[in-house]
Structure formats: structure tokens, C-alpha cells
N, CA, C and O atoms as CSV, one atom per row, in Angstrom:
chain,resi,resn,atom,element,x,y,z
A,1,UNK,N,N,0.843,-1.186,0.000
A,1,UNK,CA,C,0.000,0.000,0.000
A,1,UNK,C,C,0.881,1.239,0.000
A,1,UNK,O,O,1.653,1.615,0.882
A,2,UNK,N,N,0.605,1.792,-1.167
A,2,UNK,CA,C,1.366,3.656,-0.744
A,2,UNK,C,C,1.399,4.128,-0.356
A,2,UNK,O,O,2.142,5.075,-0.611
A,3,UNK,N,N,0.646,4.089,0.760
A,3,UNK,CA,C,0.293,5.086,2.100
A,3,UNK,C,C,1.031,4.794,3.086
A,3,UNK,O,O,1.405,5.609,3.929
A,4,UNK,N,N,1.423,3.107,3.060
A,4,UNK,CA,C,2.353,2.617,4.254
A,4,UNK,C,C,3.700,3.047,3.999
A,4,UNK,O,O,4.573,3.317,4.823
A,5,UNK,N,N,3.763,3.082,2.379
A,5,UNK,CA,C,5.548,3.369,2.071
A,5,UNK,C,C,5.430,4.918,2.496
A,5,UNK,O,O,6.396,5.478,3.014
A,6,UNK,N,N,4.786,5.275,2.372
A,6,UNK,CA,C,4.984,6.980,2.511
A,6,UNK,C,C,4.950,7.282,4.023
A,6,UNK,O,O,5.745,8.088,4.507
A,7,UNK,N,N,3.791,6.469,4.966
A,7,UNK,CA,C,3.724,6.994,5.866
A,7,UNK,C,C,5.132,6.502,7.047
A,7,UNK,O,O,5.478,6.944,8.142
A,8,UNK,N,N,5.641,5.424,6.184
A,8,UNK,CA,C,7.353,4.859,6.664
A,8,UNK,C,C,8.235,6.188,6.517
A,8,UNK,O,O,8.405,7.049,7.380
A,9,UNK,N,N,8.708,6.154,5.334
A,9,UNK,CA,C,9.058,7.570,4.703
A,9,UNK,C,C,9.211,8.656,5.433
A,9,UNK,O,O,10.310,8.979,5.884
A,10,UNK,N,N,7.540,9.698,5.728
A,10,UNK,CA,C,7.593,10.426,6.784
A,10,UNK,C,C,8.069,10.218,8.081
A,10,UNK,O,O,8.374,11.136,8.842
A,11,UNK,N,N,8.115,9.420,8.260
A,11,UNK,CA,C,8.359,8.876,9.566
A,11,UNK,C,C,10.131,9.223,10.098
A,11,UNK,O,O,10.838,9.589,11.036
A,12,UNK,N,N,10.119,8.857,8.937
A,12,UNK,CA,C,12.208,8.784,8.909
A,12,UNK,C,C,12.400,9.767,8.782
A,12,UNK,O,O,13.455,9.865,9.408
A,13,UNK,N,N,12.172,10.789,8.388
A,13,UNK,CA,C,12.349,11.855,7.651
A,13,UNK,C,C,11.664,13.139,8.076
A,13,UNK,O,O,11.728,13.982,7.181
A,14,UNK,N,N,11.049,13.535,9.128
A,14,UNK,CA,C,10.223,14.271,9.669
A,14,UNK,C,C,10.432,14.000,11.029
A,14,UNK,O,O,10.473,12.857,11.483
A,15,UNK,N,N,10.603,15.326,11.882
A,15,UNK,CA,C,10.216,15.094,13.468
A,15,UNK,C,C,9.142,15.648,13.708
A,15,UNK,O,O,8.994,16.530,14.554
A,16,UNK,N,N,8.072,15.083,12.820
A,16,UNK,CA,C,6.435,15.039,13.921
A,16,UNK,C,C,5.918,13.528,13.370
A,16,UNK,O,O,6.309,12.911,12.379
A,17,UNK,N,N,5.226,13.274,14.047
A,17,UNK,CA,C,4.970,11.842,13.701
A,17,UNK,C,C,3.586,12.171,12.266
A,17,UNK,O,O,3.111,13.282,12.032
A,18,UNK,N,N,3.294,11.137,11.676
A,18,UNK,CA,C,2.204,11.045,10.634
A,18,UNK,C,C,1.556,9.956,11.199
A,18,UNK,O,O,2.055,9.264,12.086
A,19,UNK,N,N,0.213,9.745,10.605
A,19,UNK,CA,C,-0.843,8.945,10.904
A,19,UNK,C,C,-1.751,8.958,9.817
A,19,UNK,O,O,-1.943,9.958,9.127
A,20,UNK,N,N,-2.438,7.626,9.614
A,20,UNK,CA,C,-3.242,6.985,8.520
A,20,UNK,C,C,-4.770,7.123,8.805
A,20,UNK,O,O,-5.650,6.962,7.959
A,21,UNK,N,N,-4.977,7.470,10.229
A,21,UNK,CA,C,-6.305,8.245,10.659
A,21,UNK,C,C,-5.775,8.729,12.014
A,21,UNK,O,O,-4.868,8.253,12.698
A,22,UNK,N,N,-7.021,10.411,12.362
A,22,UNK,CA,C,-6.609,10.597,13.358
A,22,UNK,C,C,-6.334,10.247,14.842
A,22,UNK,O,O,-6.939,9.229,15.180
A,23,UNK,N,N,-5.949,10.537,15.345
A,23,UNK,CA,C,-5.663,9.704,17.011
A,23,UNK,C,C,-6.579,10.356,17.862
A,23,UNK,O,O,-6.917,11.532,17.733
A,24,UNK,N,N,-7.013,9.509,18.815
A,24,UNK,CA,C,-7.662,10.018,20.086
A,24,UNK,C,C,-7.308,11.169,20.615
A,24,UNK,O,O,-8.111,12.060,20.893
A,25,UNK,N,N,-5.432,11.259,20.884
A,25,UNK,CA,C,-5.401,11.950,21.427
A,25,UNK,C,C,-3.968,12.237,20.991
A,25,UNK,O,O,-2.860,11.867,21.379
A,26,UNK,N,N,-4.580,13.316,19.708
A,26,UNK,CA,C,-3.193,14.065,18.864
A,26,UNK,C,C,-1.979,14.439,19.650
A,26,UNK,O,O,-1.931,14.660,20.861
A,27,UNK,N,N,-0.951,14.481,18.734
A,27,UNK,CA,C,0.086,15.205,19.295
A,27,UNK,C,C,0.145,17.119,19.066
A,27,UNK,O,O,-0.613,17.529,18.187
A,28,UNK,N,N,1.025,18.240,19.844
A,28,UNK,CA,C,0.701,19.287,18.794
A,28,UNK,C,C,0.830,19.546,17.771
A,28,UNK,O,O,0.154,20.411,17.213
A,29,UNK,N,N,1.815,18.817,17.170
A,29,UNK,CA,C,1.869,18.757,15.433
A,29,UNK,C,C,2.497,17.537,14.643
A,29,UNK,O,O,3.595,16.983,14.690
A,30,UNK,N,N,1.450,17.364,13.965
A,30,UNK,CA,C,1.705,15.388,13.457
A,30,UNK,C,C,0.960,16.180,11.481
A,30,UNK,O,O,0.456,17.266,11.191
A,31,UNK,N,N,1.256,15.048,10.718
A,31,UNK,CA,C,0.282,14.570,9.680
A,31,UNK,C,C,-0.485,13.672,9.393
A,31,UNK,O,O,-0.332,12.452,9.442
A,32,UNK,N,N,-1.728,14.572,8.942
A,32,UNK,CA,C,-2.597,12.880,8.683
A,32,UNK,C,C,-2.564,12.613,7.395
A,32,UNK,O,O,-2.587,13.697,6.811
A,33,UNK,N,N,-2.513,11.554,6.478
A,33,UNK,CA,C,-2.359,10.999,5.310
A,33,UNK,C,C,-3.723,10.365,5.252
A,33,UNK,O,O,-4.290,9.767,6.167
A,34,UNK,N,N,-4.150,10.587,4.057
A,34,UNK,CA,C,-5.456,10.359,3.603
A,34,UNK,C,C,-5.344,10.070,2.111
A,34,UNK,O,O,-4.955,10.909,1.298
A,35,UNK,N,N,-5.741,8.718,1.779
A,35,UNK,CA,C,-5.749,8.530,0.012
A,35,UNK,C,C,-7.065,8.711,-0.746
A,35,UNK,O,O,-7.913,7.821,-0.692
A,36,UNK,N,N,-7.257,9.774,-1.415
A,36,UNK,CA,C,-8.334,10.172,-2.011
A,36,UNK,C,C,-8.654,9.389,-3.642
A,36,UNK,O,O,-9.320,9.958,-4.507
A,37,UNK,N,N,-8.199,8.371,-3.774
A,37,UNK,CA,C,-8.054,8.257,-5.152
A,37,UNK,C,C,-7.012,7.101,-5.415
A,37,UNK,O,O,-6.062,6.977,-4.641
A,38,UNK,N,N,-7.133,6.448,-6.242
A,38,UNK,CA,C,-5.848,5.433,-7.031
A,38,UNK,C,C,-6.695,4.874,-8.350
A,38,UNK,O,O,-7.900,4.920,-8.596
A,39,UNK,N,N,-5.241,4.165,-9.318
A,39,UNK,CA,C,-6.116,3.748,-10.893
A,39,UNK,C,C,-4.634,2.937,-11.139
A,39,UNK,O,O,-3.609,3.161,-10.494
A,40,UNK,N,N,-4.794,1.852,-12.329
A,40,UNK,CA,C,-3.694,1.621,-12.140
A,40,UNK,C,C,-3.852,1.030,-14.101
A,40,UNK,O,O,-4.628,0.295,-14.711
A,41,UNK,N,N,-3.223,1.461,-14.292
A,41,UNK,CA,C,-3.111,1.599,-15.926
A,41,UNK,C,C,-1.772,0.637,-16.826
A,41,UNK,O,O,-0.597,0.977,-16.684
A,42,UNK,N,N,-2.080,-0.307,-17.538
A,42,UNK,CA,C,-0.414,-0.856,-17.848
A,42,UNK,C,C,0.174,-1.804,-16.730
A,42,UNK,O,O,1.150,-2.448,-17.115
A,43,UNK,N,N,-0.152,-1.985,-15.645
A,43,UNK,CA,C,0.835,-2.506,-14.794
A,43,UNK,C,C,1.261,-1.031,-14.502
A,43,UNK,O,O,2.428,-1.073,-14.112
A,44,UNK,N,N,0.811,0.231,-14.526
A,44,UNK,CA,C,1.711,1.249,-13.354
A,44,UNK,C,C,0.564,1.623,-12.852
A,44,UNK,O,O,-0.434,2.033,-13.445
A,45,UNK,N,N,0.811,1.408,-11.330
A,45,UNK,CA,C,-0.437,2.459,-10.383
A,45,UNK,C,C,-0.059,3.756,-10.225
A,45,UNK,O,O,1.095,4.185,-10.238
A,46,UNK,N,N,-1.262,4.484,-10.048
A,46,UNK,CA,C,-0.959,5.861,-9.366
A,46,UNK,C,C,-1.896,5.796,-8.389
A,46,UNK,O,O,-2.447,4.729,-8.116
A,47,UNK,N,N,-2.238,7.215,-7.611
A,47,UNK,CA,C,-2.420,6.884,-6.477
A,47,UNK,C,C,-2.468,8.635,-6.009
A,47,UNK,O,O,-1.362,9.162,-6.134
A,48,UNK,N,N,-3.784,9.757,-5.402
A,48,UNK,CA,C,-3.652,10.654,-5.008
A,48,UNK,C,C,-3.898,10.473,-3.558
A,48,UNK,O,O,-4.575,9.611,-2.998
A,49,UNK,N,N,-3.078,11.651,-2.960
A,49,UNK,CA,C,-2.647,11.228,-1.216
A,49,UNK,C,C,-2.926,12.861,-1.128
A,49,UNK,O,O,-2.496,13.778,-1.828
A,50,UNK,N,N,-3.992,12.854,0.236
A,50,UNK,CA,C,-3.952,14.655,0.874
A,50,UNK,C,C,-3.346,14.359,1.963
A,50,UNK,O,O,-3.635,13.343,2.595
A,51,UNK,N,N,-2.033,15.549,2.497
A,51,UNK,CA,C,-1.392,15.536,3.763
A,51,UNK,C,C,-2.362,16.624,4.435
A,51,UNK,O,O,-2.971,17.513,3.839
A,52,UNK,N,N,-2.364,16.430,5.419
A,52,UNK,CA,C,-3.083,17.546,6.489
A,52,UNK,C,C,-2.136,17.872,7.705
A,52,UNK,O,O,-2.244,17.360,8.819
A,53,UNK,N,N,-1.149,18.842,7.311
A,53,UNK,CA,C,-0.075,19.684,8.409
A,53,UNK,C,C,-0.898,19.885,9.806
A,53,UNK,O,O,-1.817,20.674,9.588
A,54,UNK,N,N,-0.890,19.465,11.107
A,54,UNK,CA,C,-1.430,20.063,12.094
A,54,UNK,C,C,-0.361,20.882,12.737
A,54,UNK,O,O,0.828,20.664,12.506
A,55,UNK,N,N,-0.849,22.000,13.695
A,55,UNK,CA,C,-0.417,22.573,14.286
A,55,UNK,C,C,-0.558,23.635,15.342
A,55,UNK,O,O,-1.654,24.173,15.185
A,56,UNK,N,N,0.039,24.111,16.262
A,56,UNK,CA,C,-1.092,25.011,17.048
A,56,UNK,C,C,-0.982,26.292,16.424
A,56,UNK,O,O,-1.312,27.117,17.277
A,57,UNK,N,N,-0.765,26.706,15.651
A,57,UNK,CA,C,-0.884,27.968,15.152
A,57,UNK,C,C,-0.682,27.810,13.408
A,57,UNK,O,O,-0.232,26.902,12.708
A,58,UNK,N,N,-1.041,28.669,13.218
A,58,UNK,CA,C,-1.465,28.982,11.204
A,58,UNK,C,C,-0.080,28.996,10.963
A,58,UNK,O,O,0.138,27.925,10.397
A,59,UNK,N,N,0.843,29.532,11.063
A,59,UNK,CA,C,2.467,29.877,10.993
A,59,UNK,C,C,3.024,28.513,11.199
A,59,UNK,O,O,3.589,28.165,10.163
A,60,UNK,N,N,3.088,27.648,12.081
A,60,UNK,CA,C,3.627,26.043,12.284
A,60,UNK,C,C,2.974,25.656,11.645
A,60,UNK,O,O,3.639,24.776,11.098
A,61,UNK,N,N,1.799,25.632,11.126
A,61,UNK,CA,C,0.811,24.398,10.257
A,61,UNK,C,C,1.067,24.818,8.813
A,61,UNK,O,O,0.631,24.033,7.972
A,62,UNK,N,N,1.824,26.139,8.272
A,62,UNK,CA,C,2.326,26.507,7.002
A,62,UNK,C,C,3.504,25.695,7.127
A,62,UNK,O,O,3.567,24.881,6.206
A,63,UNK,N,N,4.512,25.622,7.984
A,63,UNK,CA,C,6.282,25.104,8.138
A,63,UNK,C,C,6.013,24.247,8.527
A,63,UNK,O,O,6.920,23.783,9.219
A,64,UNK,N,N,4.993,23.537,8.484
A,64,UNK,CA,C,5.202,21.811,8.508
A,64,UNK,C,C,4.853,21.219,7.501
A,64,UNK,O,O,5.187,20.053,7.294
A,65,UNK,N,N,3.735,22.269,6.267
A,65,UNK,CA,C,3.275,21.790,5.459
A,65,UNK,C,C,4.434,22.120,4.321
A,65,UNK,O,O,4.248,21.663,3.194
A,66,UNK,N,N,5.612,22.893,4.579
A,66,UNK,CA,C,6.388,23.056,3.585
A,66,UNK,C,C,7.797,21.807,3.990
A,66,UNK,O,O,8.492,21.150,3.214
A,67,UNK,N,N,7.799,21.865,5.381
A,67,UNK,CA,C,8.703,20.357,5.556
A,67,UNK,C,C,8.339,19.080,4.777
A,67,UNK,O,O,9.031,18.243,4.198
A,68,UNK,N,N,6.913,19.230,4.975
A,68,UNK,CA,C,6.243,18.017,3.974
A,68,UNK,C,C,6.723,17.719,2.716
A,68,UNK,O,O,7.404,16.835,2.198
A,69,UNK,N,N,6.126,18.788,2.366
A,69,UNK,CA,C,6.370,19.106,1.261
A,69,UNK,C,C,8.454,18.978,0.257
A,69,UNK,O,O,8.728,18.594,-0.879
A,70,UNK,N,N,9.101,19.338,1.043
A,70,UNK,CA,C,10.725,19.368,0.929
A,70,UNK,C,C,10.769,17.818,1.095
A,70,UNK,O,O,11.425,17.324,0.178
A,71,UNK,N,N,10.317,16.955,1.909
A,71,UNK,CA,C,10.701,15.786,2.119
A,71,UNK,C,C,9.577,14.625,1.276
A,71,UNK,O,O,9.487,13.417,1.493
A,72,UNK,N,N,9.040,15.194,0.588
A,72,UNK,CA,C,8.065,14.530,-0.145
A,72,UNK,C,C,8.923,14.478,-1.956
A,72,UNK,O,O,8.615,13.633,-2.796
A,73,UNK,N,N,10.183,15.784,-2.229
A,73,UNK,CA,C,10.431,15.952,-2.904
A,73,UNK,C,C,11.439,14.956,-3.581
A,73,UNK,O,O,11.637,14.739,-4.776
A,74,UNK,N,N,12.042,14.391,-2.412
A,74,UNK,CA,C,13.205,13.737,-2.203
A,74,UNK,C,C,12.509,12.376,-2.785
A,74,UNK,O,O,12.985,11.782,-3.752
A,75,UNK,N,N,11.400,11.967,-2.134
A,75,UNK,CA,C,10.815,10.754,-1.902
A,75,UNK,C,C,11.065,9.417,-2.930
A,75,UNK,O,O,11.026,8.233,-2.599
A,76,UNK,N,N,11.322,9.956,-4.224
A,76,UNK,CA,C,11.628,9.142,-5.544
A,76,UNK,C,C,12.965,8.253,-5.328
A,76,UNK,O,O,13.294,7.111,-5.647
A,77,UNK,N,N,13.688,9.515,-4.508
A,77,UNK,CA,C,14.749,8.791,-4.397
A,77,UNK,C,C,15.547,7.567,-3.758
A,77,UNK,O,O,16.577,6.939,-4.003
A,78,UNK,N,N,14.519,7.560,-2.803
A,78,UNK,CA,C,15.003,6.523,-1.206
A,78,UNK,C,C,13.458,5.452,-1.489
A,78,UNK,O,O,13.467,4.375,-0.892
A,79,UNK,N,N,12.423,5.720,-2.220
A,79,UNK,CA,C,11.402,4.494,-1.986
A,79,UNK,C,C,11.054,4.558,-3.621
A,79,UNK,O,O,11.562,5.387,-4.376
A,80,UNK,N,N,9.959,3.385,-4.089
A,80,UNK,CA,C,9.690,2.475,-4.808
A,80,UNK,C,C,8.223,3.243,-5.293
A,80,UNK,O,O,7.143,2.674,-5.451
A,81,UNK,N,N,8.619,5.230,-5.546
A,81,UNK,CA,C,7.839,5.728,-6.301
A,81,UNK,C,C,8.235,6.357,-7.289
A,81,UNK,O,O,9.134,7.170,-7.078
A,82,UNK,N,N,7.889,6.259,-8.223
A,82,UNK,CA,C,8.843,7.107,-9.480
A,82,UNK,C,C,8.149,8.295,-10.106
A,82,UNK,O,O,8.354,8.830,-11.196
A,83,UNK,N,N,7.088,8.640,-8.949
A,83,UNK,CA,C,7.028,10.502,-9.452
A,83,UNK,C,C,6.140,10.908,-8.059
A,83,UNK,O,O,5.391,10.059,-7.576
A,84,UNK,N,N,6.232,11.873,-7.616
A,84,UNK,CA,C,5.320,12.635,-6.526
A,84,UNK,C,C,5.230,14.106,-6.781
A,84,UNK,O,O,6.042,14.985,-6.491
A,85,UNK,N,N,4.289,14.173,-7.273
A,85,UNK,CA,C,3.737,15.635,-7.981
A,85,UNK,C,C,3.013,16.194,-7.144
A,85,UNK,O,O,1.966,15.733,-6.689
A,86,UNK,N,N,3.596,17.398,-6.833
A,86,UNK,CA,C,2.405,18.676,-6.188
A,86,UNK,C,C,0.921,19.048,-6.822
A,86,UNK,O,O,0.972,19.703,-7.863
A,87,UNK,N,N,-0.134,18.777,-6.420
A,87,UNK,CA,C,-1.382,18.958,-7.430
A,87,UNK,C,C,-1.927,20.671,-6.427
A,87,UNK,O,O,-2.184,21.769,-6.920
A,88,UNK,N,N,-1.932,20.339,-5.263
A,88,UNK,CA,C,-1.974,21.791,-5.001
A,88,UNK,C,C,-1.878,21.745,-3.891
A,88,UNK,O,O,-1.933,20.593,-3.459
A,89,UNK,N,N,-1.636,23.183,-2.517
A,89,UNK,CA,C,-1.405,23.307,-1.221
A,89,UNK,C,C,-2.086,24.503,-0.887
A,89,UNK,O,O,-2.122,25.551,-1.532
A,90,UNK,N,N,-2.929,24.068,0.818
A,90,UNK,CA,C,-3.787,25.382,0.764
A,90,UNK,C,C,-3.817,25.674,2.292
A,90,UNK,O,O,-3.723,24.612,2.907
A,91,UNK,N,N,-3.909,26.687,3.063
A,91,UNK,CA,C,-4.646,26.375,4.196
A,91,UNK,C,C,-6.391,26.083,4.326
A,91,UNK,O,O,-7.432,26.420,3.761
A,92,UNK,N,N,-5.846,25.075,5.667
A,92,UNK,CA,C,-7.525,23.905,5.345
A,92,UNK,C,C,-7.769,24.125,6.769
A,92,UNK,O,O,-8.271,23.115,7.263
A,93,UNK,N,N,-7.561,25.298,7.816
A,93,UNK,CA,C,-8.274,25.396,9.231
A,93,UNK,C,C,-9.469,24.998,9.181
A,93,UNK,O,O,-10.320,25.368,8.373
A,94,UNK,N,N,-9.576,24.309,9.947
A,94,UNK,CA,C,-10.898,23.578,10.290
A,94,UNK,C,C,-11.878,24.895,11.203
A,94,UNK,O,O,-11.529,25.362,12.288
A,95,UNK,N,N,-13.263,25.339,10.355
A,95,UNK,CA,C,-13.556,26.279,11.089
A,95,UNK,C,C,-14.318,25.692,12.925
A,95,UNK,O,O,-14.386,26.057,14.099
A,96,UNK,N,N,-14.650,24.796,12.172
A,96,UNK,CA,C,-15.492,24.268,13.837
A,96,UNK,C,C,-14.637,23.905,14.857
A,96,UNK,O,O,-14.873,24.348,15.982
A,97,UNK,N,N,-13.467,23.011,14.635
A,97,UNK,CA,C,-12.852,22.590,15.746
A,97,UNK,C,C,-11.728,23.867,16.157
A,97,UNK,O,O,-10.979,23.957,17.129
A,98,UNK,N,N,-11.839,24.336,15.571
A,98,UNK,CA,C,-10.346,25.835,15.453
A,98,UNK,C,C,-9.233,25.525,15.301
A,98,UNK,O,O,-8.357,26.199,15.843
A,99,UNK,N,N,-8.881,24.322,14.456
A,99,UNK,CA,C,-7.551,23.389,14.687
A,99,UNK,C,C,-6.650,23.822,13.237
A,99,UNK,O,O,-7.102,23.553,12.124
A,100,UNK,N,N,-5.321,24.528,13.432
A,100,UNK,CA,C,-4.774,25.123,12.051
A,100,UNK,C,C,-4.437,24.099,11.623
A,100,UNK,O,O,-4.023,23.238,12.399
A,101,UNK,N,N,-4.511,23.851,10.163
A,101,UNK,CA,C,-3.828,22.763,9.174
A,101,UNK,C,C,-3.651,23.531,8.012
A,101,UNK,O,O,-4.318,24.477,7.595
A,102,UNK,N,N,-2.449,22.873,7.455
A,102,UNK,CA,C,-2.489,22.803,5.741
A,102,UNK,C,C,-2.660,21.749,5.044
A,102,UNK,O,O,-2.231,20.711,5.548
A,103,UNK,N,N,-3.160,21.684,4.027
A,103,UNK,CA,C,-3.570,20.608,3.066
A,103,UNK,C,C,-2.775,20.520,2.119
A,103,UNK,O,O,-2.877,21.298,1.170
A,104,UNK,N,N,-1.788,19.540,2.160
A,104,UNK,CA,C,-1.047,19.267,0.144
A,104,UNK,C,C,-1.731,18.345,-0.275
A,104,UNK,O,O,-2.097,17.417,0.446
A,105,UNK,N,N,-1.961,18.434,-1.284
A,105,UNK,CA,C,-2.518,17.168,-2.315
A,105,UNK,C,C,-0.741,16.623,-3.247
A,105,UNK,O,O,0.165,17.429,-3.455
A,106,UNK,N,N,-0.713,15.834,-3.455
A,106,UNK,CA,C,0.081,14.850,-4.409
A,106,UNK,C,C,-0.375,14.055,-5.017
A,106,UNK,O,O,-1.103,13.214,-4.489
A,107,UNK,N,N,-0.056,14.051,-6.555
A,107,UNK,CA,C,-0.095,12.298,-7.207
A,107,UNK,C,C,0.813,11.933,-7.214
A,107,UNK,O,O,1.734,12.729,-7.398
A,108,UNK,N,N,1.127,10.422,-7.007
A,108,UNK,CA,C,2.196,9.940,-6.940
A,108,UNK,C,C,1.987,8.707,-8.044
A,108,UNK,O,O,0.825,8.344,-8.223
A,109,UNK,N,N,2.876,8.148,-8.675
A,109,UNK,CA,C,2.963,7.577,-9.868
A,109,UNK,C,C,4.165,5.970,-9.070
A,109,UNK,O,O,5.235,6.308,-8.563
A,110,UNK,N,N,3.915,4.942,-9.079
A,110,UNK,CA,C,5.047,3.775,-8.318
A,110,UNK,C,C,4.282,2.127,-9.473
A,110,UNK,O,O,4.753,0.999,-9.326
């Protein structure tokens, strides 16, 4: 699953932890990985993944979503994906819970 290689990945490569759904009882700043999408064409899958930066403030939940992002860039190189494309990055504050995040979207191509 791509989500496990990636969410390995982050793991190594990031000091906030990531997660495949949210936790009971978050840390102050983690990612959640969410796969919105996959198709798999030829024998090559792809596969779209939204990161969700948490953080306690709008300013940390931008610089975690750009750490993401820097270490997402690399990603081709060290695992068993051969493209991870930026599709877009936004802030995604959650208005009800008041909780700052950013949102990247990626396709990734493996």
C-alpha cells in the first residue's frame, strides 16, 4: 500500500509523527495521510494522497506543510515511487474545531 511506504518515509524523515487516521489523542503537530483516489493503468499504479499539516498555530501548520512538502520531494529517491507531484497546497483550518492545518494534495505515480 502507498500510504504505508509513505507513511514509513515520513516517519524517517520528519520530526512530527504522521498517521493513517486521526488519534484520540493528537500530538501538537503530526500529519494525517489520507488517500483520495488510485487507478492503475499498464501494470503502473498511481495513487492521489492529501497531507493535512497540524499545528497550534497557522504559521507552524504553514512550516510543517512546507517540511512536507521538501521531504516529499526527495521521496523518488530513497522508496519504490517514481514521481510525486504537487497537485496543489492550501490552508484547510478547520472552522469548527479551530484546529490550524495545511492541506497538500500529491499524485504519486510507483
Amino acid at each position: 500500500m502507498i500510504e504505508v511506504i509513505i507513511k514509513n518515509y515520513l516517519d524517517s524523515h520528519l520530526d512530527v509523527p504522521s498517521f493513517l487516521e486521526r488519534p484520540e489523542k493528537p500530538p501538537k503537530q503530526y500529519i494525517l495521510i489520507e488517500k483520495t483516489g488510485s487507478s492503475k493503468n499498464d501494470h503502473i499504479n498511481s495513487a492521489t494522497l492529501a497531507f493535512q499539516s497540524y499545528a497550534e498555530s497557522l504559521f507552524e501548520a504553514a512550516t510543517l506543510n512546507e517540511k512536507l512538502k521538501n521531504a516529499l520531494e526527495e521521496l523518488i529517491y530513497e522508496a519504490n515511487v517514481s514521481k510525486a507531484k504537487l497537485n496543489t497546497d492550501y490552508n484547510f483550518t478547520d472552522p469548527e474545531t479551530k484546529e490550524y492545518r495545511y492541506q497538500a494534495v500529491y499524485d504519486f505515480t510507483f
